[in-house]
PADOKE-9717 format. One line per 8 residues: number of its first residue (from 0); their letters; for each residue x, y, z negated of C-alpha. Coordinates in Angstrom, 2 decimals. Layout:
N
NUM) A) X,Y,Z; ...
***
This chain:
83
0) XXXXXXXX) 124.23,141.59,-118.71; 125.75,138.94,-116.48; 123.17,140.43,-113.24; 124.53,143.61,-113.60; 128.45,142.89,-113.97; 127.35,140.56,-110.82; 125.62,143.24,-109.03; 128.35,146.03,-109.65
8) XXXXXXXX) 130.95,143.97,-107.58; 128.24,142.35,-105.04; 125.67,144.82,-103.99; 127.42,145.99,-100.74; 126.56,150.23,-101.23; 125.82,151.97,-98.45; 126.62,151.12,-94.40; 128.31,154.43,-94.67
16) XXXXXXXX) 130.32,153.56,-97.41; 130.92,149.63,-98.06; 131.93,149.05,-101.28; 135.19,147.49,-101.16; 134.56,145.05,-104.36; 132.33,143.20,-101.98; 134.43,140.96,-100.62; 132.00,138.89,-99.01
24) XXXXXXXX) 131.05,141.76,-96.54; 132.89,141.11,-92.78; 133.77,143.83,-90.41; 131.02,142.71,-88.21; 127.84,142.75,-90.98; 128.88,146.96,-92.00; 128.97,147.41,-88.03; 125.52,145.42,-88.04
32) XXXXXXXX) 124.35,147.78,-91.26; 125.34,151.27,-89.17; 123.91,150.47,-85.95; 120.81,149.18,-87.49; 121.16,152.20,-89.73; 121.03,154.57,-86.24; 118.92,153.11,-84.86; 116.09,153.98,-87.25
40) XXXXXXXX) 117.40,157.34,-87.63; 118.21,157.08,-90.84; 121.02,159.83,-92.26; 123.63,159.24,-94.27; 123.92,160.07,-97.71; 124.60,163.36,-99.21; 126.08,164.12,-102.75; 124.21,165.88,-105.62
48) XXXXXXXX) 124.39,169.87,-105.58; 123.99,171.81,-107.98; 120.72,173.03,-105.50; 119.45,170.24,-105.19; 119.29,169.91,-108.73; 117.50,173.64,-109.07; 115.36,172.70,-105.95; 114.13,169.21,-107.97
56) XXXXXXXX) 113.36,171.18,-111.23; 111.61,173.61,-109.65; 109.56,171.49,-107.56; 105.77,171.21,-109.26; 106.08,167.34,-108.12; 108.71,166.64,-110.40; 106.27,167.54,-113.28; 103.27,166.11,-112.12
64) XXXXXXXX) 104.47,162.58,-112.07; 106.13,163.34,-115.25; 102.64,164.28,-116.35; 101.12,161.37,-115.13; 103.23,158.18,-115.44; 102.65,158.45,-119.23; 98.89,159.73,-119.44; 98.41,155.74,-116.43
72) XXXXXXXX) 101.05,153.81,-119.41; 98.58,154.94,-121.96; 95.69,154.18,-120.23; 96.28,150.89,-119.73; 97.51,150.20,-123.43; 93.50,150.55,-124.59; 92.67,147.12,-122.80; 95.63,145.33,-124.70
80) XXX) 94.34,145.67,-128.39; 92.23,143.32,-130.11; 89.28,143.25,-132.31
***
């Protein structure tokens, strides 16, 4: 509990966006954070839509790691039991 009250005011966000409860962050490490962040052309975030949303449901990925996430947990739980 006390990591994530200390994470929600220290994690710094994104270079795009510093969060301003990070005090600790100078002028000069968020100019660092956006150059560095050009110059692996890297693009800035974009909000949620509601297509996005559709265009995640839709997509047959989505389901096939929901698929298979539980069927690997599962698998593995065989080698913990004892006899």
């Amino acid at each position: 509990m006390i990591y994530a009250l200390a994470g929600f005011w220290l994690i710094p966000d994104f270079p795009t966006m510093p969060n301003p409860r990070s005090f600790w962050l100078r002028p000069q490490d968020i100019d660092m954070a956006v150059q560095r962040t050009s110059q692996f052309r890297r693009t800035a975030n974009k909000k949620f839509t509601w297509q996005t949303v559709k265009r995640t449901a839709r997509s047959p990925l989505l389901y096939f790691f929901a698929t298979l996430y539980p069927a690997c947990v599962l698998a593995q739980a065989g080698y913990q039991c004892e006899y």
